[in-house]
N, C-alpha and C positions, 0 to 999 in steps of 0.2 A: 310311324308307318301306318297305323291303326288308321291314325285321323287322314293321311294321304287316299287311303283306302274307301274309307267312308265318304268323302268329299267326292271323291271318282262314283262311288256310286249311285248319289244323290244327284249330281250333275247326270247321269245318264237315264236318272229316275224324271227327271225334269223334261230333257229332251224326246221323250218317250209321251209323256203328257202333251207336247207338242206336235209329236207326229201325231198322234190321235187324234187330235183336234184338226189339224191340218188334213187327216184324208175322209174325216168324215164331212169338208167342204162338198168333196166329190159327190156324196150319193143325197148329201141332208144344203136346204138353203139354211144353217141355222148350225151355231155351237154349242156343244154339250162338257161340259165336264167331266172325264172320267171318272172322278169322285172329290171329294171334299173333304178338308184340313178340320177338324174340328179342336178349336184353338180357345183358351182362354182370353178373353178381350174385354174389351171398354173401345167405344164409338162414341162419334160425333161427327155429324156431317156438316160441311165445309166449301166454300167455290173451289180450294185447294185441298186436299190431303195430305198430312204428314203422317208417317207411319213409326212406331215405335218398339223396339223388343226388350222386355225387361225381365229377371228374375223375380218373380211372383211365388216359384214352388221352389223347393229344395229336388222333390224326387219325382220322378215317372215310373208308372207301371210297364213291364213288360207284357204286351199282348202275344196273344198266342198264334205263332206262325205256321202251325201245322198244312194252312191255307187247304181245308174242307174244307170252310165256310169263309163267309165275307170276311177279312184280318179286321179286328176292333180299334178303335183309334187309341192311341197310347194316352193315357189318365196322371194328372199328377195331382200331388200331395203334399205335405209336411209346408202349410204357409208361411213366407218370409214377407212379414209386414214393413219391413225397409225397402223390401225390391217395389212393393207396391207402391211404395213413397216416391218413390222415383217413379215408377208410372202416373202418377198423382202429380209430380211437378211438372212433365210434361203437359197434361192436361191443364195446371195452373199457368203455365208461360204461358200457352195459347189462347186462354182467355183474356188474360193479360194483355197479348197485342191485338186479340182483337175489341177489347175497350180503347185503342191507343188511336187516337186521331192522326196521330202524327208517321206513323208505321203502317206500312198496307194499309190507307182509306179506302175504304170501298170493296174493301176485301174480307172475306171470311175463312179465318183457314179452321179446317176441322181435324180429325185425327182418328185413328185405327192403332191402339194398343194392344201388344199379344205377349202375352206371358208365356217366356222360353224354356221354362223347367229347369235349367241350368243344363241341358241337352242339346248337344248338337244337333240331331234328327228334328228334335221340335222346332229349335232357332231357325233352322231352315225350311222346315215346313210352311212357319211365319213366315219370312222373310221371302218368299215364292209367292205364297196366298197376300203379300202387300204388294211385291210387283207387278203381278198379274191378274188381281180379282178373283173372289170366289162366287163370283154371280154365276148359277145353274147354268142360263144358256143365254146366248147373245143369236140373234136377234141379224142375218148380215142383209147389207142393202148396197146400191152405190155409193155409199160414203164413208169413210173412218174417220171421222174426226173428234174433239173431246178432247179432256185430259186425261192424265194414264192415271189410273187405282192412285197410286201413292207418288207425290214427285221428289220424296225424299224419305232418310228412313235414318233417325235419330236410334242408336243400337250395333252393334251387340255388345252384352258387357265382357265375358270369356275372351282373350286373344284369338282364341283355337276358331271361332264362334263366328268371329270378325274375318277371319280370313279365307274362310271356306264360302261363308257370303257375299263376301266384297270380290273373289274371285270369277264370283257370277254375275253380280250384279253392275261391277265394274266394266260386263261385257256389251251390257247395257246403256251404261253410262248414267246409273241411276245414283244420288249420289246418298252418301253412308258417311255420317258424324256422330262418331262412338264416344260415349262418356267412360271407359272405363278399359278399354284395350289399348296395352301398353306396351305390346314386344315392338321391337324396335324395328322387324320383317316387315312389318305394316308402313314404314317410314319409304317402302320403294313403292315410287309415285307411275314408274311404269308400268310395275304389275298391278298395282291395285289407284287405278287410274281414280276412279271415283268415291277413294276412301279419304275421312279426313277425320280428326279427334281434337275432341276437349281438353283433353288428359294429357300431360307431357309424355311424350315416348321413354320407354328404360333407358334408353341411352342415354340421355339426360338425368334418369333418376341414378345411375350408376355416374355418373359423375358428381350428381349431388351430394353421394356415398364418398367417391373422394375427395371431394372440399372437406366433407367432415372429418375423415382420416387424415389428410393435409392438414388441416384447423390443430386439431390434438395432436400431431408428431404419430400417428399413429401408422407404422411403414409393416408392419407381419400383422395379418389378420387371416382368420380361415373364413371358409364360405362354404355355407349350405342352400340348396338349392333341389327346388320339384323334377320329375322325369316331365317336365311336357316344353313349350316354348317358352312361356315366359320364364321358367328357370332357367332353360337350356341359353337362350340369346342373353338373358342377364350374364351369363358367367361366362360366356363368349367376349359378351363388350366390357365386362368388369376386367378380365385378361389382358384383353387389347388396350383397355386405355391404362391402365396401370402400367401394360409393358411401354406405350407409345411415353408416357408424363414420366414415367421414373419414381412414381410418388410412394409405390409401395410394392410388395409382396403379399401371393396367396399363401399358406404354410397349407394348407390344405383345400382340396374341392370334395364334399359331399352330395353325391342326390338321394335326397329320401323316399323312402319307399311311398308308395299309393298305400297299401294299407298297413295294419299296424304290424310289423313285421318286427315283434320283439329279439332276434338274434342280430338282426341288421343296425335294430335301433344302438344296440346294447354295444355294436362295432365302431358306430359312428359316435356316439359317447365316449371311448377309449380311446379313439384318434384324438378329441378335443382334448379329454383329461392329460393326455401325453403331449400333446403340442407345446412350444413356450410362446403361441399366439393368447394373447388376452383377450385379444377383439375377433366379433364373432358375426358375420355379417351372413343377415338370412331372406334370403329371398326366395320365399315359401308363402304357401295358403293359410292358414288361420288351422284348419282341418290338420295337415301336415305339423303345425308347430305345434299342437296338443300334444299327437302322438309323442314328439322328440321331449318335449318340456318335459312329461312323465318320466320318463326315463333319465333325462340330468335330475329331478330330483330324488329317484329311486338311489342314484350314483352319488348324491349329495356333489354335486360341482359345483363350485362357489368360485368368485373371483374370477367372472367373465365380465365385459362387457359387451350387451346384444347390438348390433345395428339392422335393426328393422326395417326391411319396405314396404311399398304401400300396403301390399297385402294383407300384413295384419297390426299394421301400429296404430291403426285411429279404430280397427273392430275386435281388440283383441281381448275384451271385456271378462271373457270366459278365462282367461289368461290372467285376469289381476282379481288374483285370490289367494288369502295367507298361506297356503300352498305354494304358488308359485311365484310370488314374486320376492321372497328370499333369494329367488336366482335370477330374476328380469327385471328384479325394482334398478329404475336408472337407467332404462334402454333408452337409446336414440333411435329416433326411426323418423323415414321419410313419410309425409301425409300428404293426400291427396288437397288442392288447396281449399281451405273453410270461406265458405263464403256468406252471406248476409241477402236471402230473399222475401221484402217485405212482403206483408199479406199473405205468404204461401200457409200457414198454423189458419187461419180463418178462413182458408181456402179448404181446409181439410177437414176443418170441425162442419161445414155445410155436404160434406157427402152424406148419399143419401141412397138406403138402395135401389132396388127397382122390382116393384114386389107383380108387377106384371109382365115381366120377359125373365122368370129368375131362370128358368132351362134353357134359355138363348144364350147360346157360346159367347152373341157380341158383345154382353153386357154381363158377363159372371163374376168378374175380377172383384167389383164392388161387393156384390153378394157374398164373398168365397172370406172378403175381408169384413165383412161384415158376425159373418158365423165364426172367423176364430177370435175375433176382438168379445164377442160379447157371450160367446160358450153357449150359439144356442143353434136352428135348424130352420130354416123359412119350409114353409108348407109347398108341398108334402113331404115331411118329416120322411127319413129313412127309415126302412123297417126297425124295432126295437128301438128307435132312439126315444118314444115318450116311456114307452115300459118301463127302458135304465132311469128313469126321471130328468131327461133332457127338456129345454123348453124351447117354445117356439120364439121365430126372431119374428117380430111386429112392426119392424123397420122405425118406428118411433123413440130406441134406446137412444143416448144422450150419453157421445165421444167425452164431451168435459167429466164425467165423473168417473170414466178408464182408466187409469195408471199404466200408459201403454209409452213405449218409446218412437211411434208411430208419429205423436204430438210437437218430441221431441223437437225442437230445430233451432237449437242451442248451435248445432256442428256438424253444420250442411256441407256435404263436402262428394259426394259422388252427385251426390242434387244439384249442386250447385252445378257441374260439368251438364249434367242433360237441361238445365237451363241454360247457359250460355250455344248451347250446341241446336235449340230451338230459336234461339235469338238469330245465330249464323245465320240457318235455313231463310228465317223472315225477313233478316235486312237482307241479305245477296237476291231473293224475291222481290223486295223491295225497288233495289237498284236497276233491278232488271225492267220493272213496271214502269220505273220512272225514263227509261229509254226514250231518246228523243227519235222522232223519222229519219231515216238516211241519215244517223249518224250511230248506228250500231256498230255492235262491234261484227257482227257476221254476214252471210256472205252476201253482197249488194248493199253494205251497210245497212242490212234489216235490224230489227230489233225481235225480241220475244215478244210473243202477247199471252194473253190467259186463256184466250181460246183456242190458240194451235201449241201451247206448250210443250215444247220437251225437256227431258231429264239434263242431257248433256248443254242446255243451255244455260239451267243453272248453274252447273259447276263452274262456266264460265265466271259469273261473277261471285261463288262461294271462293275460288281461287283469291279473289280481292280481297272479299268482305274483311272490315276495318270497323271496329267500333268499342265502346267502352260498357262494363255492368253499372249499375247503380252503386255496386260496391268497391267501386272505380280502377279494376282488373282492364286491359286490353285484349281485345281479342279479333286475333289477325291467325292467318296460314302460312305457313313458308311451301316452299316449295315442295316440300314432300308432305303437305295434308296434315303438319303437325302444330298446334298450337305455340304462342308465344308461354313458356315453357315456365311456371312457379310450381315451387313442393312449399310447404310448411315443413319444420323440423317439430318433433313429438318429444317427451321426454316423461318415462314414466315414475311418477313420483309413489313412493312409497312413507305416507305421513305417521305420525308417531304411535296413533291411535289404531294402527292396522287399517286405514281404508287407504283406496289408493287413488289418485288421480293422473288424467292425461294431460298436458299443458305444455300449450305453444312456448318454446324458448326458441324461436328462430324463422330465419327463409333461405330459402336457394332460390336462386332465379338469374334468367338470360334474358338482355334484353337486344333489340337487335344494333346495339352500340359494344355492348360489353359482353364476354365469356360470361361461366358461371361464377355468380357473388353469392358469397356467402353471409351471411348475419346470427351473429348468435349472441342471447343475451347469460352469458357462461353464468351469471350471478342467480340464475334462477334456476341453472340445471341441478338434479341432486343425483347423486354418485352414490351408488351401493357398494362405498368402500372406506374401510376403517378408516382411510386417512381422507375423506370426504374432496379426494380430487381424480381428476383423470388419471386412470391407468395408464402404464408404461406398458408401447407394445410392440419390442422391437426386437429384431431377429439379432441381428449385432447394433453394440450403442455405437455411436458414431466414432468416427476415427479422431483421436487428437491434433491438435494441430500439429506440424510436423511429418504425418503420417501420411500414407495414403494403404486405398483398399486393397485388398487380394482377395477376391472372392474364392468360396471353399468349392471344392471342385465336389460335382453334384449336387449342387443345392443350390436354389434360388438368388437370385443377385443381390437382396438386401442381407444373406449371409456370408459373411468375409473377416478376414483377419486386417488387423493394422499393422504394417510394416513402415519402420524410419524410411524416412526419405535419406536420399544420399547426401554428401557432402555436393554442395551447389546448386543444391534441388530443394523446393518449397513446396507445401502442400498447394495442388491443385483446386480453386476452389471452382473453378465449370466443370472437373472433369476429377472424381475425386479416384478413380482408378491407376491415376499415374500421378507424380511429382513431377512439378514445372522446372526446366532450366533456368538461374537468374540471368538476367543481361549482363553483357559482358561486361559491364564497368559497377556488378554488383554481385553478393554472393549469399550463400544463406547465414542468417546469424544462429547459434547456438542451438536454439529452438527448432530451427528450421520451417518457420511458419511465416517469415516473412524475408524477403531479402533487401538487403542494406548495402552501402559505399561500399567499397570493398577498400581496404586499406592503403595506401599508396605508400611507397618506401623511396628514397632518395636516399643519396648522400648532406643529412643536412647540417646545419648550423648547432643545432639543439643536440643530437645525440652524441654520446662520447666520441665515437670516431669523429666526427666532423666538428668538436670541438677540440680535440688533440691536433691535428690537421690544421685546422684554423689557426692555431696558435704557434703552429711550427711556423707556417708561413711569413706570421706576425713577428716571429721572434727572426728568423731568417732576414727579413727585411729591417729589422732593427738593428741587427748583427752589421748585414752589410752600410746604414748607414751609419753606424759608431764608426767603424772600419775607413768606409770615405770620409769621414771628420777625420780621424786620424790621419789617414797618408795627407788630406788638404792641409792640417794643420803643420805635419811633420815633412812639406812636401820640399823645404832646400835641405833634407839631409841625406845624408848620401844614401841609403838603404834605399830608400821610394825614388831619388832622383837615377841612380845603377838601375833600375829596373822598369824602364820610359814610365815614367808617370802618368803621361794623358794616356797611354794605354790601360794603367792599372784602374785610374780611374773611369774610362768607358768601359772596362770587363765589371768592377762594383756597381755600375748603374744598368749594366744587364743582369748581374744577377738579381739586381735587387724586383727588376722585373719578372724574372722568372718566378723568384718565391710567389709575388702579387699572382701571376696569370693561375698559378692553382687556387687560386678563390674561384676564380673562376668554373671550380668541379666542384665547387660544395653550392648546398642549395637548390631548388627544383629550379629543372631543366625550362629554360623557355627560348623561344627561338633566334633571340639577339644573344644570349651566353653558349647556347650551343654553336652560333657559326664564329662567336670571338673565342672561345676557349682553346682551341687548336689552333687558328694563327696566331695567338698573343703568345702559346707556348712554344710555338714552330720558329716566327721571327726574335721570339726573346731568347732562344737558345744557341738561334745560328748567331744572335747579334755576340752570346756570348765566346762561343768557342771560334769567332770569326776573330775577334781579339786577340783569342788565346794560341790562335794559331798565324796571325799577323808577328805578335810576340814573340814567339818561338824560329819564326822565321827572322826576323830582327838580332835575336838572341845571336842566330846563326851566322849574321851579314856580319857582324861588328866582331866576332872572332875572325872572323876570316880578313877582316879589315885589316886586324891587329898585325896581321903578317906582311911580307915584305909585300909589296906590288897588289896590297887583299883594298888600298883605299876605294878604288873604283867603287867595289860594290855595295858600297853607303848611298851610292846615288839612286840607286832603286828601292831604299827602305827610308825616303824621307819622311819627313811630318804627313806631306800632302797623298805619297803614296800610300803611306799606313791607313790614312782615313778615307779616302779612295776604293782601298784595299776590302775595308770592314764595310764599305758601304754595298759596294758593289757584291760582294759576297751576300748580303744581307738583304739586298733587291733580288737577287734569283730567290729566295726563298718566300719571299713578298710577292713575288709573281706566281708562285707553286700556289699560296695559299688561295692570292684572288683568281688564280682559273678554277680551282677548287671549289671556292666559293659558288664564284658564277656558273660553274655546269651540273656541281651537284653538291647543292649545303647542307650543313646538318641539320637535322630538325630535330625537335622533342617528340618523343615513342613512348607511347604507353604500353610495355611490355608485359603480357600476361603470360605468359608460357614459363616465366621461373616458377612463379609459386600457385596456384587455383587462386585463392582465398586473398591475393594482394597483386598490385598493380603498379611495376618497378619504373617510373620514370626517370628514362635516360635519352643521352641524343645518339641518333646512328650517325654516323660517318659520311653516312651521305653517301660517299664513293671510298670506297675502301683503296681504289689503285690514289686519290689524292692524298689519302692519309699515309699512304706506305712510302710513296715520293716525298712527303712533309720527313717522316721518320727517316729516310734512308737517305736523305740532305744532309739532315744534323750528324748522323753514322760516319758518312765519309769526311766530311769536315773532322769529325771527331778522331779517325783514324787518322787521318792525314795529320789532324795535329800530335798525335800519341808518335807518329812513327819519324817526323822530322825532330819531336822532345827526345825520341830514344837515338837517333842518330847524334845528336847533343851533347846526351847526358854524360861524357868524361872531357869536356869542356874544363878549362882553368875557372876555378868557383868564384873567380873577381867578376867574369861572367856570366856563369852557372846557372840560369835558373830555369835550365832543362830538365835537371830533376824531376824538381816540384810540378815541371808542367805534364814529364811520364806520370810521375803518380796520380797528378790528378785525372788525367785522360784514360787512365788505367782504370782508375775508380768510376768514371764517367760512362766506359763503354761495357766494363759490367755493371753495371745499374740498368742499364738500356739491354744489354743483351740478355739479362734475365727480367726484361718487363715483359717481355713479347710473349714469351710463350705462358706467361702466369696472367697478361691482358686479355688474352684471347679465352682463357679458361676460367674469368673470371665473372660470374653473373651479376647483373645489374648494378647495383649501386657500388659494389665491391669492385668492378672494374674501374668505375671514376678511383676510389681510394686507391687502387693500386696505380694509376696513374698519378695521380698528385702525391704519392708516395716517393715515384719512382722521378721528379721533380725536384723533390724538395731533398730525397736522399743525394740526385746529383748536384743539384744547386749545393748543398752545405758539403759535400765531398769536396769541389773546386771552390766554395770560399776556405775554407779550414784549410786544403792541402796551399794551396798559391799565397793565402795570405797568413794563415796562424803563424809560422815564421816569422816575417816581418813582421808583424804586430809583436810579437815574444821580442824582439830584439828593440823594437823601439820603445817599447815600453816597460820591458822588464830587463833589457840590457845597454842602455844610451850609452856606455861606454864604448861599446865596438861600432856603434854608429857611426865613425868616423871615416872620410879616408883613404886614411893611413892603416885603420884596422879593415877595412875591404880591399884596399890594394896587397897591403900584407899578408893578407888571408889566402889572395891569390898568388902572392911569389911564396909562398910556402908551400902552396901544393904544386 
């Protein structure tokens, strides 16, 4: 709110300066300045100007606002001879393109550097004083033409810093390529129309954070984070893409206080110490992780690991010290990316100060680095500075024999970003000079020139600008002003001898083909842990196979319980909150982690039942052909001849079919045995009781022959009518079967509904009214025969063999009237066996009752085979 605040009043501090100027048109030919920015800087003039803001001071003085007298310009202090290094590189690119034949010929670009205090108020002071000139007074006539103060402005490094300027400047259309501002806010291309950066946006480095967390399995991590925007938008979009990717969990958010605020600290150290996150992701200021560090090791907390961003993993020097890195030796952290600028160390050892303008604001920067590099004062010496035995600087002292970090440029790495962000400005200048006539891009297909230049024509082609470093990086814009996107991965090593080092194991990077990729070289990272590997850091371990999640209710989604999957359910592997159903012709196996066939059951060949079965039928068919050898063999004696022969022998060559048709129900179902297994058993059945009641009807004609005036009725139970008789009977049921067939056959069913876990192949019926008609054919034939054998049975026994035919018709139609209701309630395989049961029970009920007799007598009693002992047998009774 502060910074909302401040921004609203420096924007109406500005337009205020303008009305001023604007009404003193009215009374003066000529403009004045209401006053003047007195600004640390460094100059060079230029046919263009580039403008620059960098961190040169740490602090500013507070002037005194009491406003009796004129307010004093705000003063700063504490030198940061890095910030100046970056102002230094700036000045080195542009010397650089303008020795380049090949880059802007004919061009001179010069530059206006001002050092920002790390202050908002000043940044923008600069940043005003580069847009608009601080020339006293201009001068008006009929013409405006010229180029503007600055046509571009490399800076600011603050987020805070970047947005309050680029809000303004953007209104301008002047354009702004920041090395070092990294909230992700700054990626809207509409609000900050004319901002653009070196530096990959957080949202990128927070994803580069979860590749790294992805890479290690690392899903529970807490996160600490500053009260300003680039902590606030870090853990905004750390949130968001975590919730969007699924990749992880926060266990906790932190923001650390602004200053040392030891009861805070001391709170936010007991959440860590109590969490069971291991990993510790911090996206803080350098300033900020001092304060925290103190206090984890006041707390002695051991067994973290840190992931660091940019902010302080490649400047965190202060930080790696036997002290602390007991507790940070082994952090990962994202860095800004290290680059390689030749010539810039030789560029820097030729500064030089400027012993004749040293009170001129535009050229202090040099002097200011001059007096703290070499601990001395340029004339005129401050009061008491010769008395304390201070010396004077002579501008002659000699940078090679300093031990300064200044020299440094091992690990160029915010330098490297305000060089490439100086190269944008040149080449998209470049592009623009090289314009052909009438084929611009604006309006009338004009082109820019150098002498009517504007701001907003540039951005036109900085929006393009395409080109490569010497250290062979690309460097292009997307759409939202933000660079093609590399971090370095950091890793701080803590060596055996107590010193410590920082050391590239890695990169993230996007390119515009591919997401973020990650690279890690794992063999060179070193772990500050007893077992010299990555930490384990996970809120629940993952579910087992078989399992799936239930998350615990209140707590974040990588906390959850594992529960079995059910029976027929597999562990989900896209979606691991639920168990998948298997397909219907598969089921879960034991484990439950993957599903398999699912078992299929028959009536087969192999199993006991369907081998007891099989063998009934076999021995049933053996039975009846012994039985027909015998009557064939035994067929002129009177037993087999008394009892029409060609009759007994077409009822044994039906049964014998009948036993054969229950093969027919053993074995898997397929579509040629399911439509022949009901008519082989329907026609083999009537063929037999068609016999047996042909027979029985015979039985009946020939007694009644026997009687006075009974001959007639032989003439309707001839040879030709018996077979006639059996035929025709035996064609209705032949006809049941093929309509049956043809309107609706049985097929093979894979039936699931008996068991889950198996899959009962049988045939349906097809049509249940063909089956019942099949069944209820053989019924009435069967009754019909039972009830003309029981009219029969006290028959003279020289005729008799209506007995045997009640008995067995007796046994036949209970066999059949107790199949029906134990068929119907019989599941799958178990209804064929009770079919082929109720087959083979009636088939050997009517061989055993019609023939075991006769066979007992011809075989085991040839004596009464006779005759005389069948005719006897009958005047006896």
């Amino acid at each position: 709110m502060w910074l909302l605040l401040q921004t609203i009043l420096l924007i109406l501090l500005y337009f205020s300066f303008s009305y001023a100027v604007s009404s003193s048109d009215i009374i003066s030919p000529s403009c004045q300045l209401q006053g003047q920015f007195h600004l640390n800087g460094n100059k060079k003039t230029g046919d263009v100007i580039l403008g620059g803001l960098f961190p040169v001071h740490f602090f500013r003085s507070v002037p005194d606002l009491s406003f009796i007298s004129d307010p004093q310009q705000p003063k700063c202090h504490g030198f940061y001879e890095l910030g100046f290094r970056l102002a230094q590189t700036m000045a080195f690119a542009i010397d650089e393109i303008n020795s380049n034949s090949n880059l802007l010929p004919n061009v001179t670009l010069g530059y206006t550097l001002y050092d920002n205090c790390v202050n908002l108020g000043i940044a923008f002071r600069a940043a005003l004083s580069l847009a608009s000139g601080q020339e006293e007074k201009i001068l008006l006539d009929n013409t405006c033409i010229g180029n503007p103060p600055v046509l571009g402005i490399v800076g600011d490094s603050p987020s805070a810093h970047s947005i309050a300027i680029s809000s303004i400047l953007g209104l301008y259309r002047v354009p702004m390529v920041s090395y070092f501002s990294t909230c992700s806010c700054l990626s809207n291309h509409q609000k900050y129309p004319s901002f653009f950066r070196t530096i990959p946006s957080d949202v990128f480095q927070v994803r580069a954070m979860i590749q790294i967390l992805k890479h290690f399995g690392w899903t529970w991590a807490g996160l600490l984070i500053t009260d300003d925007d680039y902590g606030l938008h870090a853990a905004r979009s750390l949130q968001s893409e975590l919730s969007f990717s699924g990749e992880g969990c926060l266990a906790y958010v932190e923001v650390l206080p602004w200053d040392k605020d030891t009861d805070e600290l001391r709170r936010i150290v007991d959440v860590m110490k109590k969490s069971t996150a291991r990993v510790v992701i911090a996206f803080v200021h350098l300033s900020h992780m001092i304060n925290l560090i103190e206090e984890v090791a006041k707390q002695n907390v051991t067994g973290l690991q840190w992931l660091a961003s940019e902010g302080w993993t490649a400047t965190g020097a202060v930080l790696q010290t036997p002290q602390f890195m007991p507790y940070l030796g082994g952090t990962l952290g994202i860095a800004i990316r290290r680059g390689e600028i030749p010539g810039l160390r030789e560029f820097l050892l030729k500064i030089r100060p400027d012993l004749h303008h040293n009170n001129n604001y535009g050229n202090s920067m040099v002097n200011q680095f001059w007096e703290f590099t070499f601990q001395c004062r340029f004339s005129p010496a401050p009061p008491g500075w010769m008395e304390g035995g201070g010396a004077l600087c002579t501008g002659q002292e000699d940078l090679e024999n300093v031990n300064t970090k200044f020299l440094d440029v091992s690990n160029l790495r915010p330098e490297y970003n305000v060089y490439k962000a100086v190269y944008a400005l040149a080449y998209a200048l470049d592009d623009m000079l090289q314009c052909k006539p009438r084929r611009g891009p604006f309006s009338g297909h004009s082109c820019g020139t150098l002498q009517s230049l504007k701001p907003w024509q540039l951005l036109y082609y900085l929006e393009r600008v395409n080109f490569s470093t010497p250290f062979g990086d690309q460097v292009s814009f997307d759409e939202n002003g933000d660079v093609v996107p590399i971090y370095d991965v950091m890793n701080w090593l803590w060596l055996p001898d107590g010193s410590t080092k920082v050391q590239n194991v890695g990169e993230v990077k996007r390119s515009a083909f591919k997401d973020e990729e990650i690279i890690l070289d794992e063999d060179k990272i070193f772990w500050n842990f007893q077992s010299k590997k990555p930490v384990r850091s996970v809120c629940s371990e993952s579910c087992p196979p078989g399992t799936h999640m239930v998350r615990k209710k209140g707590e974040p989604k990588c906390c959850f319980d594992c529960i079995p999957c059910s029976e027929g359910k597999v562990t989900n592997k896209s979606n691991s909150l639920e168990c998948t159903s298997c397909p219907e012709d598969f089921w879960s196996n034991p484990q439950s982690d993957q599903c398999v066939p699912k078992k299929t059951e028959f009536l087969s060949y192999l199993e006991p039942l369907g081998i007891c079965l099989t063998a009934a039928s076999l021995l049933g068919t053996f039975i009846c052909a012994v039985v027909l050898g015998i009557f064939i063999y035994h067929r002129r004696t009177p037993i087999v001849r008394a009892n029409n022969s060609e009759l007994s022998f077409q009822l044994l060559l039906s049964l014998k079919l009948c036993f054969l048709c229950s093969l027919l129900f053993i074995g898997r179902p397929r579509l040629w045995t399911c439509q022949l297994r009901h008519a082989a058993f329907g026609i083999s059945f009537v063929l037999c009781v068609s016999c047996i009641l042909v027979k029985t009807m015979v039985v009946l004609a020939v007694f009644k022959a026997s009687k006075p005036g009974g001959v007639a009725s032989l003439k309707w139970f001839g040879v030709m009518q018996q077979r006639g008789t059996v035929l025709f009977l035996t064609s209705i049921q032949a006809a049941i079967c093929t309509t049956w067939l043809v309107s609706s056959s049985p097929t093979p069913y894979k039936n699931t509904q008996y068991h889950n876990d198996k899959i009962v192949y049988e045939c349906t019926v097809g049509s249940t009214v063909g089956f019942a008609v099949l069944l209820g054919y053989i019924g009435m034939l069967a009754v019909l025969s039972f009830l003309i054998a029981f009219l029969a049975r006290n028959l003279p026994d020289s005729f008799n063999e209506a007995k045997l035919i009640t008995f067995s018709m007796l046994i036949f139609c209970a066999v059949w009237v107790a199949f029906v209701p134990v068929y119907i309630s019989s599941p799958g395989n178990y209804a064929d066996a009770v079919e082929v049961f109720a087959i083979l029970a009636s088939s050997f009920g009517l061989l055993i009752t019609l023939f075991g007799p006769k066979c007992y007598i011809i075989l085991m009693r040839p004596e009464i085979n006779t005759k005389k002992a069948v005719m006897g047998r009958g005047a006896e009774s």
